[in-house]
Phi, psi and omega in degrees: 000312173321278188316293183289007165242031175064026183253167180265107178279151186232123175280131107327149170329283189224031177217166150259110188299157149247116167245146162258120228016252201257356160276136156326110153283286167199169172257111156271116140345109166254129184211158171288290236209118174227168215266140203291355163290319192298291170333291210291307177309315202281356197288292187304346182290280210279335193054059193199133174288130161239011188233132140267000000 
């Protein structure tokens, strides 16, 4: 979903950058699940829905 709204991800040791172009976003957790506040930040970091 990041990625089809035109942001760029980056891998990290154990999180993923978001960039929007050449800018910095937000930092994601790679975890199988993450918790719907961690949702809500990334929403708002990012402006991109990520909950139906």
């Amino acid at each position: 979903m990041l990625t089809a709204a035109g942001l760029r991800l980056e891998e990290g040791g154990s999180h993923t950058k978001v960039y929007r172009g050449d800018t910095f976003v937000a930092v994601v957790s790679r975890q199988r699940e993450i918790s719907e506040r961690i949702v809500r930040e990334i929403e708002k970091q990012t402006g991109v829905q990520l909950r139906r």
